[in-house]
C-alpha positions as CSV (number, residue, x, y, z in Angstrom):
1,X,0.0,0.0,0.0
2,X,1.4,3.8,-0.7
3,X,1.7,6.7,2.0
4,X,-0.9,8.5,-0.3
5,X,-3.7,5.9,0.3
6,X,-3.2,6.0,4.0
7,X,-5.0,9.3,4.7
8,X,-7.2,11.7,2.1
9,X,-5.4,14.5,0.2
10,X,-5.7,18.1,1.5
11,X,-6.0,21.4,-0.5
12,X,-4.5,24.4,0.3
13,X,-5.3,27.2,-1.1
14,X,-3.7,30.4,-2.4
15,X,-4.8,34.0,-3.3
16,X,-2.5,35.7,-5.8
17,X,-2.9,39.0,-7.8
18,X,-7.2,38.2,-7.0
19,X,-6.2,34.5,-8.6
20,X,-6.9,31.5,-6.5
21,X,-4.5,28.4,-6.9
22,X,-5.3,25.2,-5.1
23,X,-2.3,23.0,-4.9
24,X,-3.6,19.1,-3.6
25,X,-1.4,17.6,-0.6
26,X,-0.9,13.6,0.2
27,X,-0.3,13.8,4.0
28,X,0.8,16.6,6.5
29,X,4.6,16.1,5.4
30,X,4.5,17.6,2.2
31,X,2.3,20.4,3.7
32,X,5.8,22.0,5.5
33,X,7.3,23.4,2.6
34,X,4.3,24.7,0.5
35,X,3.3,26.9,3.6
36,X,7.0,28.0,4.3
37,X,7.3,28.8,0.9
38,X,4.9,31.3,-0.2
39,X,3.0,31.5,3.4
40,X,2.1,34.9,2.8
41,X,-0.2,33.8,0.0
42,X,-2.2,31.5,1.7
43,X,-5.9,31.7,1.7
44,X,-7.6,30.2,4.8
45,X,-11.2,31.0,3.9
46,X,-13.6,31.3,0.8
47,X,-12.1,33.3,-2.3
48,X,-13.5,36.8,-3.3
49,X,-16.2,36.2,-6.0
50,X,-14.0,37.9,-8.6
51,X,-11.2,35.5,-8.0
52,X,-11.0,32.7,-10.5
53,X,-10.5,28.9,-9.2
54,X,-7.2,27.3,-10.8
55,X,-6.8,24.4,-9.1
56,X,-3.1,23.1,-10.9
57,X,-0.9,21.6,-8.9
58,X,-1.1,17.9,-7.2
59,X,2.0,16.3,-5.2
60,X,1.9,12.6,-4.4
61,X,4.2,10.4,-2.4
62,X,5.4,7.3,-4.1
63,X,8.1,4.6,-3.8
64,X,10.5,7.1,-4.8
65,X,9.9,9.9,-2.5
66,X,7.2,12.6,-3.8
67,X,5.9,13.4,-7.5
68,X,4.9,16.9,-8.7
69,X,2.1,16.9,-11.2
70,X,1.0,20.0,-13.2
71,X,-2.0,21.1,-15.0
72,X,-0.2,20.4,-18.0
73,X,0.7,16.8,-17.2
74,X,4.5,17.7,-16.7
75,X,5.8,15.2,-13.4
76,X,8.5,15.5,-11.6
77,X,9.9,12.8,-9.2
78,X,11.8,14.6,-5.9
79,X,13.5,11.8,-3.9
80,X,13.9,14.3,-0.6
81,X,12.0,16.7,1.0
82,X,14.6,19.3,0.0
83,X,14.3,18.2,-3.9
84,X,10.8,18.7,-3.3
85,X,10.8,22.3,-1.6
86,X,13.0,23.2,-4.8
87,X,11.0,21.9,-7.6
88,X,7.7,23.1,-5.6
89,X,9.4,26.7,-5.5
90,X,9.7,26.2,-9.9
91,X,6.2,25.1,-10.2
92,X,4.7,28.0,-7.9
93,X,6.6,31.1,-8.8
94,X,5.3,29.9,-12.7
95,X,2.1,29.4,-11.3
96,X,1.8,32.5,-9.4
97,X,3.4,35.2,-11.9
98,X,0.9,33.5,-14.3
99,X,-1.5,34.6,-11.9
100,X,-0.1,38.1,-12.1
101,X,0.4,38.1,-16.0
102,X,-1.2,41.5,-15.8
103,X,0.9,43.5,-14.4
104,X,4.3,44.3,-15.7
105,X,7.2,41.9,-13.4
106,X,10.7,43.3,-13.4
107,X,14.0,40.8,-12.7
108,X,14.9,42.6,-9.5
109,X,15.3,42.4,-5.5
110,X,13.8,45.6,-3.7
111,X,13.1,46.6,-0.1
112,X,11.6,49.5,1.7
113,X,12.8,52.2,3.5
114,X,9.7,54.2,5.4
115,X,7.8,55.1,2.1
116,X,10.7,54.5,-0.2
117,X,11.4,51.9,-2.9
118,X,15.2,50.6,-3.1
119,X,15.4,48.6,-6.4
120,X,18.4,46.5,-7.1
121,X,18.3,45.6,-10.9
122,X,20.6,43.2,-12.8
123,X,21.0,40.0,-14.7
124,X,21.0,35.8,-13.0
125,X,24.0,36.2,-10.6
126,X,24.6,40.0,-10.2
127,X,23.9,39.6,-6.8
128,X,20.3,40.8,-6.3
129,X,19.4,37.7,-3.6
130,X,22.4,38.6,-1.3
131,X,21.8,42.6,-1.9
132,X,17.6,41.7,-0.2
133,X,19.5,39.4,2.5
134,X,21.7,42.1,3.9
135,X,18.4,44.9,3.4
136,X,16.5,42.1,5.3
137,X,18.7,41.8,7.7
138,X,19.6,45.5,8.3
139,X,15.8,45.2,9.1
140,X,14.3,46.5,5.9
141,X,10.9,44.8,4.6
142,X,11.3,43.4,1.5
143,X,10.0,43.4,-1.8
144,X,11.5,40.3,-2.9
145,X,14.8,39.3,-3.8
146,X,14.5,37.9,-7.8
147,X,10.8,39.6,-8.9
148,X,9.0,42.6,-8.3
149,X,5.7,43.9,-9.8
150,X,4.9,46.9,-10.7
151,X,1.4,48.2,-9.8
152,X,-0.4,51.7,-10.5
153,X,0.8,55.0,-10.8
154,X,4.3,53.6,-10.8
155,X,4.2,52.1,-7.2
156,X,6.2,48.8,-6.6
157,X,4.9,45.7,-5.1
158,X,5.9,42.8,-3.7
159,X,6.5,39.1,-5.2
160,X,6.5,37.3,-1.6
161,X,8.8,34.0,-1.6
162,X,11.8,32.7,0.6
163,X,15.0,34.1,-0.5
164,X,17.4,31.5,-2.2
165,X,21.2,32.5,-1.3
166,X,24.6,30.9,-1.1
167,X,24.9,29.1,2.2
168,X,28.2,30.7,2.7
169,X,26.6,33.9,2.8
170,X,24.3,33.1,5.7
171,X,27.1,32.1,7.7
172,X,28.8,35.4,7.2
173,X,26.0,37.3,8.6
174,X,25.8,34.7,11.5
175,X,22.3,33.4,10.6
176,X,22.6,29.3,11.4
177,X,22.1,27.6,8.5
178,X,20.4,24.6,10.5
179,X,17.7,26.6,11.5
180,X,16.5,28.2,8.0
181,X,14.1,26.1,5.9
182,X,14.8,22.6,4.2
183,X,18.8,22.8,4.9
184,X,20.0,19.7,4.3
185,X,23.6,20.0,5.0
186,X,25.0,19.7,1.9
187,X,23.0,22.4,-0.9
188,X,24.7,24.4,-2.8
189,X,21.8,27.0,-2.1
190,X,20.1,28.1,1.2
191,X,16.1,29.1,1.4
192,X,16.2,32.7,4.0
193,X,12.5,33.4,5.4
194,X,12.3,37.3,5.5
195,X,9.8,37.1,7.9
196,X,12.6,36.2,11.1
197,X,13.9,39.8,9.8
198,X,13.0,43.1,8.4
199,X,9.2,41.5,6.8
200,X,7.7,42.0,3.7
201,X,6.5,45.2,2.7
202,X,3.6,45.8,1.3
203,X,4.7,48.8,-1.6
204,X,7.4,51.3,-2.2
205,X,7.7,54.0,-4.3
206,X,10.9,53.7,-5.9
207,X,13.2,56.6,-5.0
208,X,16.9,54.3,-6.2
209,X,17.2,52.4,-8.6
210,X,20.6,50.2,-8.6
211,X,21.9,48.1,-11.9
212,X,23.8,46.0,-9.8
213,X,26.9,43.5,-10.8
214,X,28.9,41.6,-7.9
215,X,32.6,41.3,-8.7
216,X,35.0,39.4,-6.6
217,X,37.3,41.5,-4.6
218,X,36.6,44.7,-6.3
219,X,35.9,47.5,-4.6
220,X,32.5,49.4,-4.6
221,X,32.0,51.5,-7.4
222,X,28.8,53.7,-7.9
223,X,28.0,55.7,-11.0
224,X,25.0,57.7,-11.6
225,X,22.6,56.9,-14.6
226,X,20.6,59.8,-16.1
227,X,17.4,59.3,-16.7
228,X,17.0,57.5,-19.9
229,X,19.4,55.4,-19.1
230,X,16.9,54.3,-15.6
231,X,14.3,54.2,-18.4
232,X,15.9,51.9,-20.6
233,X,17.7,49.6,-17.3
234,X,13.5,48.7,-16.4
235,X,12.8,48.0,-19.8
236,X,15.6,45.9,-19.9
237,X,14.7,44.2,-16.9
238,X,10.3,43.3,-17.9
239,X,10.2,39.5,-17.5
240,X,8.4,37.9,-20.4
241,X,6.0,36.1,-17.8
242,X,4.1,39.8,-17.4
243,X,2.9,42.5,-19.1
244,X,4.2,43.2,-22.7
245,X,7.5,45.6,-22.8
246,X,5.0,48.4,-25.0
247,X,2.1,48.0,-22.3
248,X,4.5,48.4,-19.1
249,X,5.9,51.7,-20.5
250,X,3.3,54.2,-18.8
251,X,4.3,52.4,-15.2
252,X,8.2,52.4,-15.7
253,X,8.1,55.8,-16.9
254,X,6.5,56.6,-13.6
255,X,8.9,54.2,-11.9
256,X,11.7,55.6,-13.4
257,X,10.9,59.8,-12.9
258,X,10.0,59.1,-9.1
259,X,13.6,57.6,-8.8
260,X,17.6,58.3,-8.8
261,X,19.2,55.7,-10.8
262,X,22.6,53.7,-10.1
263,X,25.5,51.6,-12.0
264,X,26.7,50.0,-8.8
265,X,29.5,47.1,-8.8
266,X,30.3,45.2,-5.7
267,X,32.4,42.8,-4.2
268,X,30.8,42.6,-0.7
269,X,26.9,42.0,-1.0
270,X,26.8,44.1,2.4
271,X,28.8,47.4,2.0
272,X,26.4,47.4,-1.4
273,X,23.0,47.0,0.7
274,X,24.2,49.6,3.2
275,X,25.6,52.2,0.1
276,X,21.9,52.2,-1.6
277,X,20.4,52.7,2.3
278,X,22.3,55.9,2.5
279,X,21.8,57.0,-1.4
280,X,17.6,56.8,-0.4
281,X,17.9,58.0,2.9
């Protein structure tokens, strides 16, 4: 007989961007990371009428350890719980900024500072996770550490998920890697809960905006960018799971006039954090 038959499945439910996702649950195991995950999403009563239904994700234990099913039929096998928290992070950030397809989603970390926006802008490994761990940290909420959405009149809100960072750099800022989420020992890649810190905000308007590029050992360097160039770093940085490049332009050119803008490069994820702090303060 297989764990799943033992006990019924569970559904927990999700409110995103007025979308409701239901992800199905075998047993109260595979419950831990969903909720850690995305907890601020979660939906413990009856969905708005205007919120649509999208039940699309199932997980299953089997033989081999858990199985992922999507909507789509795609399966994935996770021996561990930690494979599973991992591939369930994939499957729900797709899910969620499908959920949000509306509204224009910028590749970016960002935190707030009383009513400001700090936006840290750059390409897969610039740096933009450890720049939202050390705002975190320093006590900031955040806006998120890899996506950001972009609501009206130019205003920035949150994409709420655990921050993935190198393990290494957890232990420089003397957070114990054994007691942050699914750490196994032996990842290449640590999940950081915002909520033991500075929070989640809820908006910001953006007065900095940072294109950010680590560098080993170099020094920090920090260049101002006129306005155009601001302008043309958010359009550079519209993910293609959101609103079209021509129908965000109205919001990033309100984005981008409410803000300073940056060419930052770093070597030390912390002395960057603290330098955008002072530039917004």
């Amino acid at each position: 007989m297989s764990r799943s038959s033992l006990q019924p499945s569970t559904v927990i439910r999700f409110a995103v961007c007025d979308r409701i996702v239901d992800v199905t649950v075998p047993d109260d195991q595979t419950t831990v990371p969903l909720r850690q995950l995305y907890r601020p999403y979660e939906h413990p009563g009856v969905a708005s009428p205007r919120a649509v239904p999208n039940t699309t994700i199932t997980i299953r234990t089997t033989g081999d350890g858990f199985a992922i099913q999507r909507v789509d039929g795609s399966r994935h096998i996770c021996p561990t719980l930690v494979r599973l928290a991992t591939e369930l992070e994939f499957a729900l950030t797709e899910t969620f900024l499908e959920a949000c397809r509306e509204l224009p989603q910028l590749h970016g970390a960002g935190a707030v500072l009383g009513s400001h926006g700090l936006l840290a802008l750059g390409s897969q490994g610039a740096g933009k996770s450890s720049i939202a761990l050390n705002w975190s940290l320093a006590g900031l909420p955040l806006l998120g550490d890899d996506v950001l959405l972009v609501g009206e009149r130019g205003r920035v809100l949150p994409f709420k998920r655990l921050c993935k960072v190198d393990p290494s750099m957890l232990e420089g800022r003397g957070v114990p890697l054994e007691h942050t989420p699914f750490w196994d020992g032996v990842s290449a890649e640590a999940w950081f809960d915002p909520a033991t810190a500075g929070g989640w905000g809820v908006k910001g308007t953006a007065a900095v905006i940072a294109r950010v590029q680590f560098s080993a050992r170099e020094p920090l360097t920090v260049r101002p960018l006129d306005r155009q160039a601001v302008l043309s770093l958010l359009l550079g940085s519209v993910l293609p799971t959101g609103c079209a490049r021509r129908d965000s332009l109205d919001r990033l050119i309100a984005v981008a006039e409410a803000a300073r803008g940056y060419d930052m490069t770093f070597g030390d994820a912390h002395e960057a954090a603290l330098a955008l702090i002072e530039l917004a303060a």
